[in-house]
C-alpha positions as a LaTeX table, in Angstrom:
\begin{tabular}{lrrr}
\hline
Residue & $x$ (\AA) & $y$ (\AA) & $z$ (\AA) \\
\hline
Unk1 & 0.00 & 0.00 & 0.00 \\
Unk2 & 1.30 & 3.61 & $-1.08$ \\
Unk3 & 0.42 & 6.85 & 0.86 \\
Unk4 & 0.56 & 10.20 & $-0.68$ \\
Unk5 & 0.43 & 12.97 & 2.76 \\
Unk6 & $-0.01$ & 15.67 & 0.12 \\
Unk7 & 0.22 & 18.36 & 3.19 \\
Unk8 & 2.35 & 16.70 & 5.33 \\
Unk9 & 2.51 & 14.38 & 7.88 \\
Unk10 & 4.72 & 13.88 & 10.96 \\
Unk11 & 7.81 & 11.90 & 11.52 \\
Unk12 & 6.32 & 9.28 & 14.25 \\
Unk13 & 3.25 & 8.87 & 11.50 \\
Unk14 & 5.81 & 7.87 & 8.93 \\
Unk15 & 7.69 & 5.78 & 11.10 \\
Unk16 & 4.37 & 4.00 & 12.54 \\
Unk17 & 3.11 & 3.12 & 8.55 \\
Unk18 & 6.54 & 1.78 & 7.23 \\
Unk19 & 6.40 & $-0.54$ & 9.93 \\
Unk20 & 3.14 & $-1.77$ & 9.05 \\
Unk21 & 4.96 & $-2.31$ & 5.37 \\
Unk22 & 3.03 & 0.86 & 3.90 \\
Unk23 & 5.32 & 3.25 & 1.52 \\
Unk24 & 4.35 & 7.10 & 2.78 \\
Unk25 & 5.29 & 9.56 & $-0.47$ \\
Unk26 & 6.08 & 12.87 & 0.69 \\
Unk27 & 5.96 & 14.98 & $-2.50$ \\
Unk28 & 3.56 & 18.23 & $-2.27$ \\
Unk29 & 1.85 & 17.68 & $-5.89$ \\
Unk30 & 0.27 & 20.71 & $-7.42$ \\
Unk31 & $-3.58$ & 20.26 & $-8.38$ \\
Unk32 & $-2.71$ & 20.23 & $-12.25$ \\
Unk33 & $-0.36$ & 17.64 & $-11.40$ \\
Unk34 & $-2.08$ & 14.95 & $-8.76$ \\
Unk35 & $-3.85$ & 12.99 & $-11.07$ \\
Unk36 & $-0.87$ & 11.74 & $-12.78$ \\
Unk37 & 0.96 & 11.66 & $-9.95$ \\
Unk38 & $-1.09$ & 9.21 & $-8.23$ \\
Unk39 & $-1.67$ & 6.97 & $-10.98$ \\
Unk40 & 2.03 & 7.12 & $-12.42$ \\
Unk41 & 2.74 & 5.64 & $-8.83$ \\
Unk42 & $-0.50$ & 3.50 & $-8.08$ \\
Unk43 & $-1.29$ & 5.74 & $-4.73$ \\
Unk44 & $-3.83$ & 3.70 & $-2.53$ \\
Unk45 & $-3.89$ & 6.43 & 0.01 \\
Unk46 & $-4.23$ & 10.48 & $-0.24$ \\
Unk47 & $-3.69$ & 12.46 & 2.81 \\
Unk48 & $-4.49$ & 16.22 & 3.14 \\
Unk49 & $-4.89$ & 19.12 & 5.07 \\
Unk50 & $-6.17$ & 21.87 & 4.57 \\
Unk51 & $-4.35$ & 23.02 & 1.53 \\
Unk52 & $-5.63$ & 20.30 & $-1.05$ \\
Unk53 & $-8.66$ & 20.28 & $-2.02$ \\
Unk54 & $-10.24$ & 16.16 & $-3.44$ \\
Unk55 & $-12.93$ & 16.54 & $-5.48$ \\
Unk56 & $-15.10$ & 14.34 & $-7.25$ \\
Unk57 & $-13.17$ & 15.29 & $-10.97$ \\
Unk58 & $-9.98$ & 13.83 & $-9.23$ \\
Unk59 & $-11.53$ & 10.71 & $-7.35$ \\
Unk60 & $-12.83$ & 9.81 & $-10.91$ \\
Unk61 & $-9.31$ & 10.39 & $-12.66$ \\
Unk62 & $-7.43$ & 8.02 & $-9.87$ \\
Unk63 & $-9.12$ & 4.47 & $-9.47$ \\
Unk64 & $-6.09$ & 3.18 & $-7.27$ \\
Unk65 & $-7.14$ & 5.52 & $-4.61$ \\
Unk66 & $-9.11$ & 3.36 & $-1.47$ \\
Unk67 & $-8.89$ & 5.63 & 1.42 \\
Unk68 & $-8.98$ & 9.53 & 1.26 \\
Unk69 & $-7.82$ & 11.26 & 4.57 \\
Unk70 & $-8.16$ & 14.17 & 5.67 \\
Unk71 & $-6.32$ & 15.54 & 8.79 \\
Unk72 & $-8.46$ & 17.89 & 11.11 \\
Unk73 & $-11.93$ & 17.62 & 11.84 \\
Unk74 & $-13.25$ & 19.85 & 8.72 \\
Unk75 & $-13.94$ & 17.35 & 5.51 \\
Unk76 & $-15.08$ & 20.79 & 3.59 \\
Unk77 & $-12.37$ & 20.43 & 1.40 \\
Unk78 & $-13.29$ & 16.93 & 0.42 \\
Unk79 & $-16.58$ & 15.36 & $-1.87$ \\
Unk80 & $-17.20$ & 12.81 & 1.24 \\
Unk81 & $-20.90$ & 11.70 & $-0.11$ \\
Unk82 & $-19.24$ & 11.19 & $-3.64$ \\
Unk83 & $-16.09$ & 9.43 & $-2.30$ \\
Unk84 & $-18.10$ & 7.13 & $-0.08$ \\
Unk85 & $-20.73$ & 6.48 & $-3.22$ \\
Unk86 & $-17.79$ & 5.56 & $-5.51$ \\
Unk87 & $-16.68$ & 2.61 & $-2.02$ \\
Unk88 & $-13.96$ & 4.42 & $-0.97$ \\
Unk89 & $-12.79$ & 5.05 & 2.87 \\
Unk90 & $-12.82$ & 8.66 & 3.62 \\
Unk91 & $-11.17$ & 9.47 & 7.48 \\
Unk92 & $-10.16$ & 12.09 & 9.75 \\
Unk93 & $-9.15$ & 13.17 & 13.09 \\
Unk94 & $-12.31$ & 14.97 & 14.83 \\
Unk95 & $-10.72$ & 15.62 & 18.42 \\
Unk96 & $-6.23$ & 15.79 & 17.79 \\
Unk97 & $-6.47$ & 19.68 & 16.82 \\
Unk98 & $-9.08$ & 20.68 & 19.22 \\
Unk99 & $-6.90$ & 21.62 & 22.03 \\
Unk100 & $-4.91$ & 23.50 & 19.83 \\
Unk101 & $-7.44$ & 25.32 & 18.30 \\
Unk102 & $-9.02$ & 26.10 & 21.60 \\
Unk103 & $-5.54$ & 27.21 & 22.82 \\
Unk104 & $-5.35$ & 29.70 & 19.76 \\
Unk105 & $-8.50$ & 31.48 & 20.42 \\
Unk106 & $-7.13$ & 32.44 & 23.47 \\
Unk107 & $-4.09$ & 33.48 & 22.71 \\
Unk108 & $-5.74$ & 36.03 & 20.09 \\
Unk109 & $-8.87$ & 36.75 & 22.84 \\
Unk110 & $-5.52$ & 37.65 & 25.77 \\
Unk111 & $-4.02$ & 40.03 & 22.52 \\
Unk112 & $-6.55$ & 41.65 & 21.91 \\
Unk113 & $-7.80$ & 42.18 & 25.47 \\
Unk114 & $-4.64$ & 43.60 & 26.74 \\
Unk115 & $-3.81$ & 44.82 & 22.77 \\
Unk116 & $-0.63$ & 42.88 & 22.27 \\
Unk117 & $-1.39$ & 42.47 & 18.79 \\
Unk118 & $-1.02$ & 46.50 & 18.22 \\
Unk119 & 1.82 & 46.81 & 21.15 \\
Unk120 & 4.00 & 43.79 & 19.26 \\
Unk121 & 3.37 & 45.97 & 15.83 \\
Unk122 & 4.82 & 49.39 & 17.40 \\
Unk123 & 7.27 & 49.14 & 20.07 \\
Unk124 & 9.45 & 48.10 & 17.05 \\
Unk125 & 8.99 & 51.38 & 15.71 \\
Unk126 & 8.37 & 53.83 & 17.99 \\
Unk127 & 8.98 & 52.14 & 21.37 \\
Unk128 & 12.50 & 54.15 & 21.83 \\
Unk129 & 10.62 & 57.43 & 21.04 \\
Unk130 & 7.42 & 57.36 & 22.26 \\
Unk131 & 7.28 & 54.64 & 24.80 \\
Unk132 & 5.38 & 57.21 & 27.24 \\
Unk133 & 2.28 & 57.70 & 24.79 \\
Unk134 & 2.40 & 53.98 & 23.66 \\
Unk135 & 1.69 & 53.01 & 27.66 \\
Unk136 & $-0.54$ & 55.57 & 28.08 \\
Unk137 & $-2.67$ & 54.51 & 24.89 \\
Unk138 & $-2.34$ & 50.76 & 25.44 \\
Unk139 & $-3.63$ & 51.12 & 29.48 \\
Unk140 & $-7.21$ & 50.64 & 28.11 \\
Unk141 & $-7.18$ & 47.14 & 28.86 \\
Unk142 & $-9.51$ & 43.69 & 30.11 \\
Unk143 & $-9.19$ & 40.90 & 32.23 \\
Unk144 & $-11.06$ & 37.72 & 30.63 \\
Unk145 & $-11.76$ & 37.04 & 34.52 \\
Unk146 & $-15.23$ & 37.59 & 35.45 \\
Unk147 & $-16.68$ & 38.36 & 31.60 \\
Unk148 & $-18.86$ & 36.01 & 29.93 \\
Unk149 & $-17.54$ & 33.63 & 26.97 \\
Unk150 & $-20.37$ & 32.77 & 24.19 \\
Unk151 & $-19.39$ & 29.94 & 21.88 \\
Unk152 & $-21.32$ & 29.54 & 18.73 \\
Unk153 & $-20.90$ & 25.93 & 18.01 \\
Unk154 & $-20.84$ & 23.52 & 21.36 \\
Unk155 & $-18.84$ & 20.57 & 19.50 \\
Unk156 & $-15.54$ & 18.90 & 20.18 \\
Unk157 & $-13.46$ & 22.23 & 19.41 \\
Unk158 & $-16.51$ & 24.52 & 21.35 \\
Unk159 & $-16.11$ & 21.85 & 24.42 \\
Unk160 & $-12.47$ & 22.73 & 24.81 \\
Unk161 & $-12.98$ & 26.63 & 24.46 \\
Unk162 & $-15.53$ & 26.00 & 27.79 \\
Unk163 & $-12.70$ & 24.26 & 29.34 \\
Unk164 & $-10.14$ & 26.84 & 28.65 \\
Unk165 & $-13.06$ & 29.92 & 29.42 \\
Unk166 & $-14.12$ & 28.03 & 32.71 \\
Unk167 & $-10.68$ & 27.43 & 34.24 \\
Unk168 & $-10.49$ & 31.39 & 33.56 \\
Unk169 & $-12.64$ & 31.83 & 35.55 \\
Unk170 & $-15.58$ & 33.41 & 33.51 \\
Unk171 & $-19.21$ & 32.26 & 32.67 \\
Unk172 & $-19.85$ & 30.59 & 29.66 \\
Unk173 & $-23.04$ & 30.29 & 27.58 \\
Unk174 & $-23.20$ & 28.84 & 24.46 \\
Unk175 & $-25.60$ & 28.11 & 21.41 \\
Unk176 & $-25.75$ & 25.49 & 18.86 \\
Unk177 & $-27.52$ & 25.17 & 15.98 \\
Unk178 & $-28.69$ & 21.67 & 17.48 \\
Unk179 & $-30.08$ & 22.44 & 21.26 \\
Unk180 & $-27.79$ & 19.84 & 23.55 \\
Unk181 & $-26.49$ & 19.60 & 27.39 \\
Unk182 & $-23.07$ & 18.82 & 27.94 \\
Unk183 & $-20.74$ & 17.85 & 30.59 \\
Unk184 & $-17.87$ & 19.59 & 30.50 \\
Unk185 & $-15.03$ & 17.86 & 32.54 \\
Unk186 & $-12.03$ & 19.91 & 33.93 \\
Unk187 & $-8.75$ & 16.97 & 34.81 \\
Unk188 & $-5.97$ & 19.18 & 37.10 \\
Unk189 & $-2.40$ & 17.96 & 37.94 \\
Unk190 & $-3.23$ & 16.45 & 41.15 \\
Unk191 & $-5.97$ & 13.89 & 39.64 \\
Unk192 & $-8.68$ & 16.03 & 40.85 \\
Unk193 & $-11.48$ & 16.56 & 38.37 \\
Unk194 & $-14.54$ & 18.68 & 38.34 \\
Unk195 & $-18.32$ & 18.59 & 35.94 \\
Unk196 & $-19.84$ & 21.59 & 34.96 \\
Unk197 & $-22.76$ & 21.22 & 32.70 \\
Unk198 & $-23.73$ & 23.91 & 30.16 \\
Unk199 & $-26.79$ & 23.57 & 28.27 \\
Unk200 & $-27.22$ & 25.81 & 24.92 \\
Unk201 & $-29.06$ & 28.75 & 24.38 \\
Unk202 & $-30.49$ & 30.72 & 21.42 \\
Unk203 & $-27.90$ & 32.30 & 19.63 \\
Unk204 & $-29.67$ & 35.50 & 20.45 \\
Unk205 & $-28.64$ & 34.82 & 24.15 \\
Unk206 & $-25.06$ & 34.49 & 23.55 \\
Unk207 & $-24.75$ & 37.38 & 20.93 \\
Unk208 & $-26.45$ & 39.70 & 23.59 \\
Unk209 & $-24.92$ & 38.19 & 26.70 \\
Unk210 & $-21.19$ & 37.63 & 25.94 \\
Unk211 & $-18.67$ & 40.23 & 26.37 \\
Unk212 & $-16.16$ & 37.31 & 24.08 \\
Unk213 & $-17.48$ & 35.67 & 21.32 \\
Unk214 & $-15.93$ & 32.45 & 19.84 \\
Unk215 & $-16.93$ & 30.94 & 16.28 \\
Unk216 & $-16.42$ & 27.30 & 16.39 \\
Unk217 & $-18.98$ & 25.93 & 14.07 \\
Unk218 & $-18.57$ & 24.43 & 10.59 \\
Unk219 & $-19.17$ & 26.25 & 7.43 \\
Unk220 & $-22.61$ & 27.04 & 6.20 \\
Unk221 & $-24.31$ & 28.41 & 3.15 \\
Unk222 & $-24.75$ & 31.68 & 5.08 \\
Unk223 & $-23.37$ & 33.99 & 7.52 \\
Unk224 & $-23.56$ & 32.91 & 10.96 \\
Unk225 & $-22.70$ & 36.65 & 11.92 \\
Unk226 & $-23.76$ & 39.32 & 10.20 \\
Unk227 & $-25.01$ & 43.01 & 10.30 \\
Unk228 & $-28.13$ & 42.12 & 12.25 \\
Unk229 & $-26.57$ & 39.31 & 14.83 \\
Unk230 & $-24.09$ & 42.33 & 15.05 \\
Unk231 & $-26.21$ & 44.65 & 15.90 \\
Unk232 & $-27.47$ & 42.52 & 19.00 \\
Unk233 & $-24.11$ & 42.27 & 20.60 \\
Unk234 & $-23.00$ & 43.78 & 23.59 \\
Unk235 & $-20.96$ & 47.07 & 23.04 \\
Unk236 & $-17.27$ & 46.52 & 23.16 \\
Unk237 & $-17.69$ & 42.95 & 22.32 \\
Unk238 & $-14.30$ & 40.94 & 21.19 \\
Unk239 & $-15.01$ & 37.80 & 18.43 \\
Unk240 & $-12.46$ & 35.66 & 17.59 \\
Unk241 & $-12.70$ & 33.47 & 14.56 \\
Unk242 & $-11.12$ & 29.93 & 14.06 \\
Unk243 & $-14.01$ & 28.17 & 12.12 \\
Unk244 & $-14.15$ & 28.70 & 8.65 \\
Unk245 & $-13.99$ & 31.46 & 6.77 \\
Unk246 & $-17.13$ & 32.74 & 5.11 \\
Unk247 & $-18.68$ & 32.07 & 8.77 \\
Unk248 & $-18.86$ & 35.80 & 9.42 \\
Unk249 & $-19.20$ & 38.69 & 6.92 \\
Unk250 & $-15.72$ & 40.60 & 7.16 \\
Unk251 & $-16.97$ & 43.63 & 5.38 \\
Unk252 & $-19.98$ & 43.82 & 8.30 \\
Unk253 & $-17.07$ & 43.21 & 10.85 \\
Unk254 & $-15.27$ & 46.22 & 9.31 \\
Unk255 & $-18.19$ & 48.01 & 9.97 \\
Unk256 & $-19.15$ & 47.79 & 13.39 \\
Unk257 & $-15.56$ & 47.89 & 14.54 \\
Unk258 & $-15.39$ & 51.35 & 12.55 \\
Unk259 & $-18.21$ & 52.66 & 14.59 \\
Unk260 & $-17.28$ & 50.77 & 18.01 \\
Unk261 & $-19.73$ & 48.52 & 18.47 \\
Unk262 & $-16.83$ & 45.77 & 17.99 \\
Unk263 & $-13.76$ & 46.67 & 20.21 \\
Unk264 & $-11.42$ & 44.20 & 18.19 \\
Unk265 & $-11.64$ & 40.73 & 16.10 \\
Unk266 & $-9.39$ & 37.54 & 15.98 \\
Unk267 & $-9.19$ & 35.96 & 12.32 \\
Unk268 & $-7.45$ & 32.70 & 11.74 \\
Unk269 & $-9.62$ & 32.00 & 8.82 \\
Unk270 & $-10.66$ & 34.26 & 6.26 \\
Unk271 & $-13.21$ & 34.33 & 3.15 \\
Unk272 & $-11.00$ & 34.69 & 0.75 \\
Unk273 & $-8.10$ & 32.39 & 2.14 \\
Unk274 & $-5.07$ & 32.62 & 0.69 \\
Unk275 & $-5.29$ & 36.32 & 0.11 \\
Unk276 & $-7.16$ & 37.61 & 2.55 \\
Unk277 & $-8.98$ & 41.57 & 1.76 \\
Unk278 & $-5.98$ & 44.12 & 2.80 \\
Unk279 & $-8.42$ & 46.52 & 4.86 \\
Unk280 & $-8.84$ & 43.01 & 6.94 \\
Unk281 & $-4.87$ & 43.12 & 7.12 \\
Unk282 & $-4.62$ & 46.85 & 7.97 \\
Unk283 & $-7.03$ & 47.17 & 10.79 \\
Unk284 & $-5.06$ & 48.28 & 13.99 \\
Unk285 & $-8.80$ & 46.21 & 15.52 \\
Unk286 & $-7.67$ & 42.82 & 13.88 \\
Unk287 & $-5.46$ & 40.34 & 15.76 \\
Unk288 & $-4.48$ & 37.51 & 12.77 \\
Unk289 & $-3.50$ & 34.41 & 12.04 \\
Unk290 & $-2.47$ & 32.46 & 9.10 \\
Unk291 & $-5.18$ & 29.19 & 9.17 \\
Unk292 & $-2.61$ & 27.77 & 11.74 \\
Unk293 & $-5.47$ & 26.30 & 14.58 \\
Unk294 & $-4.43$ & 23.13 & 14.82 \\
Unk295 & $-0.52$ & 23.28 & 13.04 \\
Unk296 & 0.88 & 22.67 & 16.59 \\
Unk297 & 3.95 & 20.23 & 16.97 \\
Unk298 & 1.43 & 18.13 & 19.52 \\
Unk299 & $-1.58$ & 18.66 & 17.03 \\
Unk300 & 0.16 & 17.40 & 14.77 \\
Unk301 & 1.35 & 14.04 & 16.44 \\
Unk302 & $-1.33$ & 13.40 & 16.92 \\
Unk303 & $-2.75$ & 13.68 & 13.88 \\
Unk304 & $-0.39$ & 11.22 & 12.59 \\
Unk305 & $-0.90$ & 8.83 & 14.36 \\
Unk306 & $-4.78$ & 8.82 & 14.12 \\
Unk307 & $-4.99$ & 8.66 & 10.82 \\
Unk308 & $-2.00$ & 5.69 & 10.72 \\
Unk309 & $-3.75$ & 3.54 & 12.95 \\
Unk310 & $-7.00$ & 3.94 & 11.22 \\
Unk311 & $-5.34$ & 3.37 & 7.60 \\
Unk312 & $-3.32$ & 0.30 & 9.24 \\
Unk313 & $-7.06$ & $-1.35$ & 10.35 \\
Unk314 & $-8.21$ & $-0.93$ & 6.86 \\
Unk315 & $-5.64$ & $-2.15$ & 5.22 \\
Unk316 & $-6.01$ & $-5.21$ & 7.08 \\
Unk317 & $-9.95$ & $-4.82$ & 6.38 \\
Unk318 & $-8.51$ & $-5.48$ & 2.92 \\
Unk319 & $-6.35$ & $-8.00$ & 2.72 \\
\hline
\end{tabular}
């Protein structure tokens, strides 16, 4: 058996497969190019990211393939139904990224809170001039203790942000688009554990309620947020998005962070990924990230090695 990890895949992955007697291919094939690569090397196996995109024109074009793999929880880049139809395995890895994914939103929610995304941009450049006024500008600042988190989208990745905003110390309501109760468990050093159970609410609740707003749901054919959810939120609200982009309307985001309704944003996804709209990438309001959610070293481990066990069990499925 022959794997192609188009996007990469780590080291202890690799390792984990050629000991099962699988090849692992490392080349990064260009689209125009994929097809032929594949079937000039009989590729059972294609493993992505988010970067490659399989659709149901390339599926056609490569009858070795067997399994298709993507590695994150997301399968938007991916004809699933169509795979599946045409009997082959399609995989993933719901819950290896979610920590760091959760992790990420805070990092951008602490930024922008205590505006280290604008104080990392100019103490380079003025902070051996004007190091007085920069202080004096960037003292208008939150704690996350105390404030309430709203998560839109109470998955896997929305569980973890509740972890992360409960151990904060703040309240957390959340709505998803299916009403559900769940447990959220909290595991410290010392083996003690604690249950908290959140139960969703409309989406009207959280947009009204929450002084952070986090956007972990998957991609729809509309906005989730725009102008009028926008208009219910608090004033001074901070959203941080690490869904998908095309989630929330970044031209309505502009908007109401232009006339302060929005204090400041976190993007990690964008509509128009890889070039994302330059007044997005100019606004001193914006902290941002390249799509890198769940591209940590761990993340990625365990990536891996989910999707090399589960191609391993198939393969013996097949012989």
């Amino acid at each position: 058996m022959k794997v192609l990890a188009n996007d990469g895949i780590s080291q202890s992955a690799i390792d984990k497969l050629t000991e099962a007697g699988i090849t692992v291919l490392e080349n990064r094939v260009a689209r125009e190019h994929l097809a032929k690569f594949i079937n000039d090397n009989q590729v059972d196996v294609l493993l992505v990211r988010s970067a490659t995109q399989i659709r149901a024109e390339l599926i056609d074009e490569c009858p070795s393939l067997k399994i298709l793999g993507r590695g994150g929880i997301g399968m938007d880049n991916i004809d699933v139904d169509y795979a599946i139809d045409k009997g082959l395995y399609v995989i993933n890895t719901p819950t290896a990224s979610c920590k760091s994914v959760a992790e990420l939103v805070f990092a951008h929610f602490f930024g922008l809170a205590r505006n280290l995304h604008e104080s990392n941009r100019l103490m380079p450049l003025e902070g051996d001039t004007k190091f007085d006024s920069l202080k004096k500008s960037f003292a208008k600042a939150f704690e996350l203790s105390g404030k309430t988190l709203g998560i839109v989208g109470l998955g896997k990745i929305g569980i973890e942000v509740a972890k992360i905003g409960i151990s904060l110390g703040m309240k957390v309501i959340a709505y998803n688009r299916t009403p559900k109760t769940e447990q959220i468990e909290l595991h410290f050093f010392d083996g003690q554990s604690l249950t908290f159970q959140i139960k969703s609410v409309t989406l009207e609740d959280v947009l009204q309620k929450a002084d952070f707003i986090s956007i972990n749901t998957s991609k729809l054919n509309a906005y989730i947020l725009d102008a009028p959810e926008m208009e219910m939120m608090k004033d001074g609200v901070f959203i941080a998005n690490t869904a998908r982009g095309g989630v929330i309307n970044e031209v309505a985001l502009i908007d109401y962070i232009e006339n302060g309704k929005i204090a400041g944003a976190a993007l990690d996804v964008f509509e128009n990924e890889p070039q994302p709209e330059l007044p997005l990438l100019m606004n001193p309001a914006l902290s941002l990230s390249p799509h890198i959610g769940g591209n940590t070293i761990d993340a990625q481990e365990r990536i891996g090695l989910e999707l090399a066990e589960q191609i391993i069990n198939i393969k013996k499925e097949l012989e």
